[in-house]
Gaussian input, Z-matrix of N, CA and C with variables (Angstrom, degrees):
# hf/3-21g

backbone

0 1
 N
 C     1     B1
 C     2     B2     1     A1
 N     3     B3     2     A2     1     D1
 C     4     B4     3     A3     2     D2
 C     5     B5     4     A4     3     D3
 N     6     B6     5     A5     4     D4
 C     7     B7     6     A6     5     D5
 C     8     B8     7     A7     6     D6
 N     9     B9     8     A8     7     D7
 C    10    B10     9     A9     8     D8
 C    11    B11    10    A10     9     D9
 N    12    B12    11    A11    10    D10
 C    13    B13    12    A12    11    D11
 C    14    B14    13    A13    12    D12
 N    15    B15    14    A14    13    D13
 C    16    B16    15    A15    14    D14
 C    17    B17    16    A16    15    D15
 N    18    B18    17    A17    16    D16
 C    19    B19    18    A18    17    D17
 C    20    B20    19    A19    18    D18
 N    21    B21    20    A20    19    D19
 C    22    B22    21    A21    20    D20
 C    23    B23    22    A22    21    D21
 N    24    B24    23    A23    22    D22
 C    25    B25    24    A24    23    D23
 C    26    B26    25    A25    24    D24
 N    27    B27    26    A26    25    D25
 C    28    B28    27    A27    26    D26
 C    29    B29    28    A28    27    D27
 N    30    B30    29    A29    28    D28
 C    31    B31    30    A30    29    D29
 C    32    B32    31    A31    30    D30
 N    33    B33    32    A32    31    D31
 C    34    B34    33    A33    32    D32
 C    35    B35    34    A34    33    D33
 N    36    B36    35    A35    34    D34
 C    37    B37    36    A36    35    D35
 C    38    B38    37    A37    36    D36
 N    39    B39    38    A38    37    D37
 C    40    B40    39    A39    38    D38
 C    41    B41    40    A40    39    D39
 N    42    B42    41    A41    40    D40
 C    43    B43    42    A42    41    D41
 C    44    B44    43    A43    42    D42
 N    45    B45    44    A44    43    D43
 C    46    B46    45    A45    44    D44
 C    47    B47    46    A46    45    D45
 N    48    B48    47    A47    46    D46
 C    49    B49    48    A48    47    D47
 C    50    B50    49    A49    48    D48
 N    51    B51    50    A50    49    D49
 C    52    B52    51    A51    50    D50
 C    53    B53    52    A52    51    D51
 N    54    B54    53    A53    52    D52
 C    55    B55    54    A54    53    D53
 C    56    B56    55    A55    54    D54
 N    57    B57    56    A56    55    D55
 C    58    B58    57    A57    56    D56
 C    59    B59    58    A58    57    D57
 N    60    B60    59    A59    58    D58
 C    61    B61    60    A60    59    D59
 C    62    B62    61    A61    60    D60
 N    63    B63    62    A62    61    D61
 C    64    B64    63    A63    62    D62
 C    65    B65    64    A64    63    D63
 N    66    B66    65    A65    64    D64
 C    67    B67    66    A66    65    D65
 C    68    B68    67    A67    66    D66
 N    69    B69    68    A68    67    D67
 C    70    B70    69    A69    68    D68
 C    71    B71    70    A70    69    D69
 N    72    B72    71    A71    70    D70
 C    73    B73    72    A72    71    D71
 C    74    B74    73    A73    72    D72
 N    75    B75    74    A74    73    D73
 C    76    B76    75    A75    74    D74
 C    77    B77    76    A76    75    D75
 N    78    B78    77    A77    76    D76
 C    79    B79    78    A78    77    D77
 C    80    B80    79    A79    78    D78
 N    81    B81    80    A80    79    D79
 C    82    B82    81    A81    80    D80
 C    83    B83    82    A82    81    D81
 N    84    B84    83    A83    82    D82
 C    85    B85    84    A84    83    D83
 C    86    B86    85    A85    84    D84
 N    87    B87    86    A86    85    D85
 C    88    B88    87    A87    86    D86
 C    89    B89    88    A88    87    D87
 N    90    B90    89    A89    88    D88
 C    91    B91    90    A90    89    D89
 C    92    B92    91    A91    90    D90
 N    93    B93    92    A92    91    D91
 C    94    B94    93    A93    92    D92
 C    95    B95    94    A94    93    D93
 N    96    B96    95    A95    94    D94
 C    97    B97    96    A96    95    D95
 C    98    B98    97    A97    96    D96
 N    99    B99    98    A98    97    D97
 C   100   B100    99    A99    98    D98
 C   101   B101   100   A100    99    D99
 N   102   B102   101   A101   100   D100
 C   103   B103   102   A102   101   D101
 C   104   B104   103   A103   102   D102
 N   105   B105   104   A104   103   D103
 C   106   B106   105   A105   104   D104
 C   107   B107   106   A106   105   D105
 N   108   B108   107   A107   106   D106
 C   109   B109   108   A108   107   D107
 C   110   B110   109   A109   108   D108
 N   111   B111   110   A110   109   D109
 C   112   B112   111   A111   110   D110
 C   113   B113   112   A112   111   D111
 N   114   B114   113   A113   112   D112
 C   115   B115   114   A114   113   D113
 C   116   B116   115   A115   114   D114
 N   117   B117   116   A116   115   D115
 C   118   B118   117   A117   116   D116
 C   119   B119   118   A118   117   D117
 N   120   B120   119   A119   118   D118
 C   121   B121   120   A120   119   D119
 C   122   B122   121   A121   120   D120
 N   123   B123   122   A122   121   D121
 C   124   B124   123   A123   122   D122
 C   125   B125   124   A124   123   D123
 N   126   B126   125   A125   124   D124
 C   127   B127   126   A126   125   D125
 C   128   B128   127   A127   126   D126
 N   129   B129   128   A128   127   D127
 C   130   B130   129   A129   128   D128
 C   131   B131   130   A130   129   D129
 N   132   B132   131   A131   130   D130
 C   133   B133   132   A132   131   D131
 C   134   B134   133   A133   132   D132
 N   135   B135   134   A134   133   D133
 C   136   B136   135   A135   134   D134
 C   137   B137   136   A136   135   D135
 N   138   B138   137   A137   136   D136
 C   139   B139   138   A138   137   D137
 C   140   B140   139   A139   138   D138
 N   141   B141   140   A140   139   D139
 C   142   B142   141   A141   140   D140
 C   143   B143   142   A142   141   D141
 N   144   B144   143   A143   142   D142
 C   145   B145   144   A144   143   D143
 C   146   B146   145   A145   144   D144
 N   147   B147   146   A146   145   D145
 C   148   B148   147   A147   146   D146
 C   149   B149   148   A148   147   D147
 N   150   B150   149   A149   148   D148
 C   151   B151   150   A150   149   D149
 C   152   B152   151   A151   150   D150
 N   153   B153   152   A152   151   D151
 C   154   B154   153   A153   152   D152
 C   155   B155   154   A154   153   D153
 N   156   B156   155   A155   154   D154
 C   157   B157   156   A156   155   D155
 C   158   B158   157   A157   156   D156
 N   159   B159   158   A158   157   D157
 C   160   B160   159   A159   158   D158
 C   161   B161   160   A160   159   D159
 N   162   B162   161   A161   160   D160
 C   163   B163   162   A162   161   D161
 C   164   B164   163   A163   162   D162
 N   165   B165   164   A164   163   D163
 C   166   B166   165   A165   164   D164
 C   167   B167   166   A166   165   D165
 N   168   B168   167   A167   166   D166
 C   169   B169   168   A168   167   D167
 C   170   B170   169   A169   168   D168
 N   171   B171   170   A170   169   D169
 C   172   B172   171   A171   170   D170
 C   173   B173   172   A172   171   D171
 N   174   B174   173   A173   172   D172
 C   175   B175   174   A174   173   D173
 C   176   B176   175   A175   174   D174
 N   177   B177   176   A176   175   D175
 C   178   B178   177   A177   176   D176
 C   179   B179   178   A178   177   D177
 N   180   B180   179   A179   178   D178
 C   181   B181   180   A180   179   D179
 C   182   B182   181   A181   180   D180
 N   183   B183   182   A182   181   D181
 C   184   B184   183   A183   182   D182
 C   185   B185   184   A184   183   D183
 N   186   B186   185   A185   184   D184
 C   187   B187   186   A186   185   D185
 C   188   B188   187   A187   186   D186
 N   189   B189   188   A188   187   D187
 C   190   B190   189   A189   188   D188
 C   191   B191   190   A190   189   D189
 N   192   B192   191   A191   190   D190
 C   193   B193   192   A192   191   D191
 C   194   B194   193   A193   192   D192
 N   195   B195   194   A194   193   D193
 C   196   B196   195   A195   194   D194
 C   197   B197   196   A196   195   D195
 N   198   B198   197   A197   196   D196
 C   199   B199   198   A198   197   D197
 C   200   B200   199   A199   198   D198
 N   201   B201   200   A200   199   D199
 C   202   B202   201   A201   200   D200
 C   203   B203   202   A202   201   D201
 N   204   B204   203   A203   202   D202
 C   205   B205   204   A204   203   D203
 C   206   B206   205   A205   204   D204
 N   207   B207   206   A206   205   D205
 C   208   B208   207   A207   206   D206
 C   209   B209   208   A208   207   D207
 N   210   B210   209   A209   208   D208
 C   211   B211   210   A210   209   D209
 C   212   B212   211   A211   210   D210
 N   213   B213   212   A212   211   D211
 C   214   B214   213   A213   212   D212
 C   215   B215   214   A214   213   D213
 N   216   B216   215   A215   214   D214
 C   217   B217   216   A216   215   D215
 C   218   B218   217   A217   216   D216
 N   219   B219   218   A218   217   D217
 C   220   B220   219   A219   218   D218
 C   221   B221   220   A220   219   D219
 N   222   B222   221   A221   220   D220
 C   223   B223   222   A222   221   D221
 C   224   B224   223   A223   222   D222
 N   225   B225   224   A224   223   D223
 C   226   B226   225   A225   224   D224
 C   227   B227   226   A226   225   D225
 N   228   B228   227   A227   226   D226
 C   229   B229   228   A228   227   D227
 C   230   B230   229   A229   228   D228
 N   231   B231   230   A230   229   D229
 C   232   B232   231   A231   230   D230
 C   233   B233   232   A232   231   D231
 N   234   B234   233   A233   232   D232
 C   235   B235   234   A234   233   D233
 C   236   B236   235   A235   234   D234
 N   237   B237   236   A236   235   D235
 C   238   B238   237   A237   236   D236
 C   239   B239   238   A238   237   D237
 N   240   B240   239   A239   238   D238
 C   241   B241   240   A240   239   D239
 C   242   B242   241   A241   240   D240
 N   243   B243   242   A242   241   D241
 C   244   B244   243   A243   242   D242
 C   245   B245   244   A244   243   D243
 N   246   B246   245   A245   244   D244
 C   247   B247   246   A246   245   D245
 C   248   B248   247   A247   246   D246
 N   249   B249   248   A248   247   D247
 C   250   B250   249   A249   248   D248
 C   251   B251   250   A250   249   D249
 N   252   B252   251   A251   250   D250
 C   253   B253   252   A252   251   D251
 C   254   B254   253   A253   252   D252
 N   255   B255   254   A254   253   D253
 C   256   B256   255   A255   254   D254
 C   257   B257   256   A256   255   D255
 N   258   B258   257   A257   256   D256
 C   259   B259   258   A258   257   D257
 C   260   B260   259   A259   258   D258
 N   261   B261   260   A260   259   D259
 C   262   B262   261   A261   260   D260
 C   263   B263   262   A262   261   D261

   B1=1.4435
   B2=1.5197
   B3=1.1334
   B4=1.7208
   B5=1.2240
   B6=1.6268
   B7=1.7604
   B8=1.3071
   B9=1.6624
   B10=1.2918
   B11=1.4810
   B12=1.6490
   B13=1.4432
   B14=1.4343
   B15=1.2093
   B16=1.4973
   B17=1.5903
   B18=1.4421
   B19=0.7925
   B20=1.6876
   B21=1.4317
   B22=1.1079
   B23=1.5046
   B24=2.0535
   B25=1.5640
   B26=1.6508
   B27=1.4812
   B28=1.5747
   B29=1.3841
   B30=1.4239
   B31=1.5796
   B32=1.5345
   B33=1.5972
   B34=1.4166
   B35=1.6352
   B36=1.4100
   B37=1.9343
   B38=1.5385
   B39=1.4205
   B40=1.5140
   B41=1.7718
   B42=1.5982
   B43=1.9765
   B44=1.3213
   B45=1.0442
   B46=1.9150
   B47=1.6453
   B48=1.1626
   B49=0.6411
   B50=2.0254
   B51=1.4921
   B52=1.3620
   B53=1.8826
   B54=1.2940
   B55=1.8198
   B56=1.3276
   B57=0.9711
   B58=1.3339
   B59=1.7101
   B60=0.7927
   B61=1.3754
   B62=1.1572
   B63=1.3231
   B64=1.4194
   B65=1.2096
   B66=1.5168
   B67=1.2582
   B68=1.2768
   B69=1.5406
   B70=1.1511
   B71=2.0199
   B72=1.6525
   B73=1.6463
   B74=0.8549
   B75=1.3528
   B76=1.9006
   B77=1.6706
   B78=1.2993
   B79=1.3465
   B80=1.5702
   B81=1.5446
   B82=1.5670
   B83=1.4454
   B84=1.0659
   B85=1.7822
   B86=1.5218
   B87=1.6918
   B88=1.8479
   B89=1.2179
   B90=1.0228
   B91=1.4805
   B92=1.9645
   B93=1.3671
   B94=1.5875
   B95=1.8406
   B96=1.2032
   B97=1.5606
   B98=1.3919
   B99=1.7850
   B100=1.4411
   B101=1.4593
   B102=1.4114
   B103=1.7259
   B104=1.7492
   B105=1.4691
   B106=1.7418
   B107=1.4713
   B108=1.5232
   B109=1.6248
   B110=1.1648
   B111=1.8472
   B112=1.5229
   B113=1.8203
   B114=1.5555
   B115=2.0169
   B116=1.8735
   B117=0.9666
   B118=1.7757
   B119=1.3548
   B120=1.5773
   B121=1.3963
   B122=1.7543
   B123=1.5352
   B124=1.2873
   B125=1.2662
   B126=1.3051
   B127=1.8575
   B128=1.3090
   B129=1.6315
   B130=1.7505
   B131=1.3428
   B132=1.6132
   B133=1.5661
   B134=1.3913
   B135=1.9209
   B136=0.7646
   B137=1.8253
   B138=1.2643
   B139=1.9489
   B140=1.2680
   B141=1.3184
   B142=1.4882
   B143=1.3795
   B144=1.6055
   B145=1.5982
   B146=1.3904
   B147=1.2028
   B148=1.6335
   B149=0.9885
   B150=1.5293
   B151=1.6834
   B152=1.7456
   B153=1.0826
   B154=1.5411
   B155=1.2783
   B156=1.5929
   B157=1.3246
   B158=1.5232
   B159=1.6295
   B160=1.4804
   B161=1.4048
   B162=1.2059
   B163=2.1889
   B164=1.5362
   B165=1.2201
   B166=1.3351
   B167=1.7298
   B168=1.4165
   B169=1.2603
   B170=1.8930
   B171=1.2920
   B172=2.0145
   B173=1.4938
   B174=1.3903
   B175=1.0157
   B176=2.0448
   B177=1.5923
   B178=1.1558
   B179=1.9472
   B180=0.7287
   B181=2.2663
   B182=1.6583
   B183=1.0914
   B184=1.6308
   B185=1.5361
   B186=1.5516
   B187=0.8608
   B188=1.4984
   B189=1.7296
   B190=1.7501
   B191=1.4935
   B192=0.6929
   B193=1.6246
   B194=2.0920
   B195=1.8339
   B196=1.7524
   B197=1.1678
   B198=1.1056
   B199=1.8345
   B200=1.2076
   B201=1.1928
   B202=1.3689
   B203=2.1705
   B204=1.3935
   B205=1.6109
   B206=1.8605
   B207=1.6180
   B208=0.9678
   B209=1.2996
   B210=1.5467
   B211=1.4010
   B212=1.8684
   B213=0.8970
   B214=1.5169
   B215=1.5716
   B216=1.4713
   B217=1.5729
   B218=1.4729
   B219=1.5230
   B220=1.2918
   B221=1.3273
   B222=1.4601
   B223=1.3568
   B224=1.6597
   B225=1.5371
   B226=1.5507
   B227=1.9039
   B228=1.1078
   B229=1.8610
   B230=1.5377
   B231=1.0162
   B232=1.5056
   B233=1.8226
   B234=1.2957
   B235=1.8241
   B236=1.6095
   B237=0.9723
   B238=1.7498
   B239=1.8735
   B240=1.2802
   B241=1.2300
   B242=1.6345
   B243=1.3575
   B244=1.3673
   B245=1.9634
   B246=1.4778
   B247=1.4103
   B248=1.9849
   B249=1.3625
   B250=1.0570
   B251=1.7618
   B252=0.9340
   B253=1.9217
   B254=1.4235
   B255=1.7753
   B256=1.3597
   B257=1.4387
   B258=1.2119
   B259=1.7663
   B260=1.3898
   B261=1.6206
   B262=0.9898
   B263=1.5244
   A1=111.10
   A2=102.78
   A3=113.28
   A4=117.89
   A5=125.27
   A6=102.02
   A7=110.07
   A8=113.57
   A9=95.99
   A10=98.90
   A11=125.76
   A12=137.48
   A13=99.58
   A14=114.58
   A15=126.47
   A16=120.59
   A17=133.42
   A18=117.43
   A19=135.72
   A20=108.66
   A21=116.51
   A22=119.17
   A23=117.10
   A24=98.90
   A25=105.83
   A26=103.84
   A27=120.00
   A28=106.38
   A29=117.58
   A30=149.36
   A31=105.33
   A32=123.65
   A33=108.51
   A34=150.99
   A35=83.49
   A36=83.54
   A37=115.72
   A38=103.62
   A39=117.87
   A40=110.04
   A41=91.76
   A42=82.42
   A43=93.74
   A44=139.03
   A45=131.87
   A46=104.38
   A47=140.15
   A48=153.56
   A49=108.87
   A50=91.24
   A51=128.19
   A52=101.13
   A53=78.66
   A54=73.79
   A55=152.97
   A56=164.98
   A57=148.97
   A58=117.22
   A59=167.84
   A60=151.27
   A61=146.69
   A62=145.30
   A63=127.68
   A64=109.46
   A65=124.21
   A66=141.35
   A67=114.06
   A68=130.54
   A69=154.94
   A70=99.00
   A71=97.38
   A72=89.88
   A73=118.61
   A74=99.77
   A75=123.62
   A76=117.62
   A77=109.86
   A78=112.03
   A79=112.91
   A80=121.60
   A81=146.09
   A82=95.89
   A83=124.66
   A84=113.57
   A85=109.44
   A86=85.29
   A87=85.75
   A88=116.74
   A89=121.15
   A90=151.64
   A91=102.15
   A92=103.80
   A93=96.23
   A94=112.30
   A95=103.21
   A96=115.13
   A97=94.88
   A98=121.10
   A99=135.47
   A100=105.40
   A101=128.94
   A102=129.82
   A103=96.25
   A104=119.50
   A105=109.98
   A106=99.76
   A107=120.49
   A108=117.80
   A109=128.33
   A110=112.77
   A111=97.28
   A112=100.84
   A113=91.67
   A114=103.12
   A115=92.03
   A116=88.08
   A117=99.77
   A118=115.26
   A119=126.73
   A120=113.28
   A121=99.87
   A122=96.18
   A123=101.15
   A124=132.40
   A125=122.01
   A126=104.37
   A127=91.59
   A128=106.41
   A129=126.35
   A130=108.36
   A131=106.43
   A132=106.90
   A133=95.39
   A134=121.02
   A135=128.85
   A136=89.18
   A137=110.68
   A138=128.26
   A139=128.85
   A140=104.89
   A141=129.63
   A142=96.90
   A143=119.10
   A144=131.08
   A145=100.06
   A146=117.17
   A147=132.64
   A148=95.54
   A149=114.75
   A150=125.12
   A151=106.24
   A152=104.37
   A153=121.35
   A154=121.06
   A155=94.93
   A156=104.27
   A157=127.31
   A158=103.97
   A159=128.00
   A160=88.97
   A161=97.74
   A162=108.99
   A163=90.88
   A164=156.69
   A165=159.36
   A166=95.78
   A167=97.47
   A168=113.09
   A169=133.42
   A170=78.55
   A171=104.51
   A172=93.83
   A173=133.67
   A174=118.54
   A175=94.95
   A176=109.32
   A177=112.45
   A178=108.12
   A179=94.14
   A180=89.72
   A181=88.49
   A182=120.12
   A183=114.44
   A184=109.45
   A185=138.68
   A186=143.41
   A187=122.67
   A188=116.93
   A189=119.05
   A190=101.75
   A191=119.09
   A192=119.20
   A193=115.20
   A194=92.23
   A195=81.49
   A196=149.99
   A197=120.07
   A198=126.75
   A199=130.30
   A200=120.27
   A201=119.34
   A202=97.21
   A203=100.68
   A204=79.18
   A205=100.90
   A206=128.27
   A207=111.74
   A208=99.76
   A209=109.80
   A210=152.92
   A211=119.82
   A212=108.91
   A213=130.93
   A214=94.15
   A215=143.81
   A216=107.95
   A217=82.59
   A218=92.08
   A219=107.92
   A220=134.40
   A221=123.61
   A222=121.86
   A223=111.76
   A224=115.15
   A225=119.73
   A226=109.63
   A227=86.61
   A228=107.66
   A229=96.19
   A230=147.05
   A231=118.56
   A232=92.25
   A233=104.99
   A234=107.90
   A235=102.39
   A236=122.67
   A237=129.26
   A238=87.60
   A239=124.45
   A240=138.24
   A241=129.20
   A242=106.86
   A243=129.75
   A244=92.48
   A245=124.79
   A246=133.94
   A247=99.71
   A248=113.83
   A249=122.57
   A250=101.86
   A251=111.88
   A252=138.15
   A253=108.14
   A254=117.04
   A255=103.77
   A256=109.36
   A257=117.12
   A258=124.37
   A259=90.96
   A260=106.76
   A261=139.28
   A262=140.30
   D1=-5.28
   D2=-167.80
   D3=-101.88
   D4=133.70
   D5=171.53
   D6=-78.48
   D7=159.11
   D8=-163.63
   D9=-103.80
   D10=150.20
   D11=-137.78
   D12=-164.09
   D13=121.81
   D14=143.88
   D15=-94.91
   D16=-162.72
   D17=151.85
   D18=-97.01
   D19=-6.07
   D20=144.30
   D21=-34.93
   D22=-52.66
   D23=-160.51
   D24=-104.01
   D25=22.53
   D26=-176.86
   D27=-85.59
   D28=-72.05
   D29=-175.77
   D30=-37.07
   D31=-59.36
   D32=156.47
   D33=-43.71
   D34=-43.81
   D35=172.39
   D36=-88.52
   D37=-15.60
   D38=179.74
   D39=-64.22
   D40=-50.92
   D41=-175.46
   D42=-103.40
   D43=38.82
   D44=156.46
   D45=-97.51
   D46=133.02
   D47=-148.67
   D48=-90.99
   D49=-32.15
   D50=-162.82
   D51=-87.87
   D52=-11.28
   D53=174.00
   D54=-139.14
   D55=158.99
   D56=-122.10
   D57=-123.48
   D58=179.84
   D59=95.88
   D60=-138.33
   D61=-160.89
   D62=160.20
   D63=-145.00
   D64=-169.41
   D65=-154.69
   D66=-135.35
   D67=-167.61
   D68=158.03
   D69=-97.14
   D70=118.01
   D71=163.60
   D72=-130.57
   D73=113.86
   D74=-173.90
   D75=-103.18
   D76=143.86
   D77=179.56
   D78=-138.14
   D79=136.21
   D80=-177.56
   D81=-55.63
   D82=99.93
   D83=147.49
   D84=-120.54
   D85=112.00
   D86=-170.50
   D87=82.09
   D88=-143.06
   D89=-175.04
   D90=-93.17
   D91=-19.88
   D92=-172.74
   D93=-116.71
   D94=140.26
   D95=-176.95
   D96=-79.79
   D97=124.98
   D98=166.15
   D99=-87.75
   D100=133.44
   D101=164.66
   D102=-76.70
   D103=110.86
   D104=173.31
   D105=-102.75
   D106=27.68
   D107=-171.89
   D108=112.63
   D109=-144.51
   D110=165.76
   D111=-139.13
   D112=157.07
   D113=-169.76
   D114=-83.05
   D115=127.63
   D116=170.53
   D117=-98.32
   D118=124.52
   D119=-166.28
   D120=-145.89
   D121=147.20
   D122=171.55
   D123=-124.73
   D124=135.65
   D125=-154.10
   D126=68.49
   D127=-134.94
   D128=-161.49
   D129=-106.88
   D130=7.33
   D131=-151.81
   D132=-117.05
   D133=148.78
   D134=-163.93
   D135=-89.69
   D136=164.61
   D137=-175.35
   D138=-131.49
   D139=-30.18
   D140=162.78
   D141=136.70
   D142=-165.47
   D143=-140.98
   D144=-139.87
   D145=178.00
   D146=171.95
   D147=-137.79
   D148=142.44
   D149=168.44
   D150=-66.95
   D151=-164.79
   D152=173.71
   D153=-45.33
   D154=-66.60
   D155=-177.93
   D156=-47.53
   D157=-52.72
   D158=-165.50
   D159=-58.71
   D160=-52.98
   D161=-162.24
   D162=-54.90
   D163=-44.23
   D164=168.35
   D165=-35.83
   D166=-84.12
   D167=179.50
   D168=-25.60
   D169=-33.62
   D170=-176.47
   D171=-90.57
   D172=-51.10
   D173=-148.94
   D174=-71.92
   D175=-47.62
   D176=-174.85
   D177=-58.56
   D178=-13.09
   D179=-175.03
   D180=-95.83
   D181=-34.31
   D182=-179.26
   D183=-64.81
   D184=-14.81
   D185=-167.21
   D186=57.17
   D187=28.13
   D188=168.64
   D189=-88.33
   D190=-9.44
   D191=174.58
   D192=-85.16
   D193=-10.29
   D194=-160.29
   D195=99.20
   D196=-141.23
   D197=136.79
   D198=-88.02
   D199=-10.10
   D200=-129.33
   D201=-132.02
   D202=109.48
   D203=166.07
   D204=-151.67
   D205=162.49
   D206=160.95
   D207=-129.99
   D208=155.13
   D209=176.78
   D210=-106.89
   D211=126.14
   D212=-166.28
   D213=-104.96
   D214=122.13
   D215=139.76
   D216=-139.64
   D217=171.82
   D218=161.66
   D219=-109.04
   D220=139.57
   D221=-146.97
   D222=-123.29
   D223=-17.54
   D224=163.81
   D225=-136.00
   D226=136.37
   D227=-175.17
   D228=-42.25
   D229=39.31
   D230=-161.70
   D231=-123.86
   D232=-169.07
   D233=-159.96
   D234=-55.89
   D235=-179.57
   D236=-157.48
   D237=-104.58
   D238=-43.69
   D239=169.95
   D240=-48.66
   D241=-13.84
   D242=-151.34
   D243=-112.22
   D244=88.20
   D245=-172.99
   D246=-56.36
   D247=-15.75
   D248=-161.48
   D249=-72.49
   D250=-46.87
   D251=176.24
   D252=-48.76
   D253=-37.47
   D254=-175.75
   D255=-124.49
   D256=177.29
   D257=-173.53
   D258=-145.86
   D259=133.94
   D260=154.62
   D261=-61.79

């Protein structure tokens, strides 16, 4: 769900003025780190976020993903166990 980032490919768009980026946005519950998406920022300044999904969505139109992505949903209410409920 994440673009993938070192700080090597952070540090450039971060101090260019000219450019945009985002993050990993994670949040503390408890003792455990939640993924809530990704932080969208402009300049230095945070802009708001994308949930899961979207952050999927961004990473694949950004082209860090490639060609290549898969998608899970589910398509009838029925048991979570049941392969029949979701499409690939």
């Amino acid at each position: 769900m994440f673009p993938e980032m070192t700080l090597e490919t952070l540090l450039p768009p971060m101090l260019d003025p000219g450019q945009d980026f985002a993050l990993p946005y994670l949040s503390k519950e408890e003792e455990d780190v939640i993924a809530r998406g990704i932080a969208l920022f402009h300049g230095q300044r945070f802009t708001g976020s994308l949930d899961t999904e979207q952050g999927a969505l961004y990473v694949l139109m950004t082209g860090k993903w490639k060609k290549t992505a898969r998608f899970v949903e589910r398509i009838h209410s029925g048991p979570v166990g049941d392969a029949q409920n979701f499409i690939t």
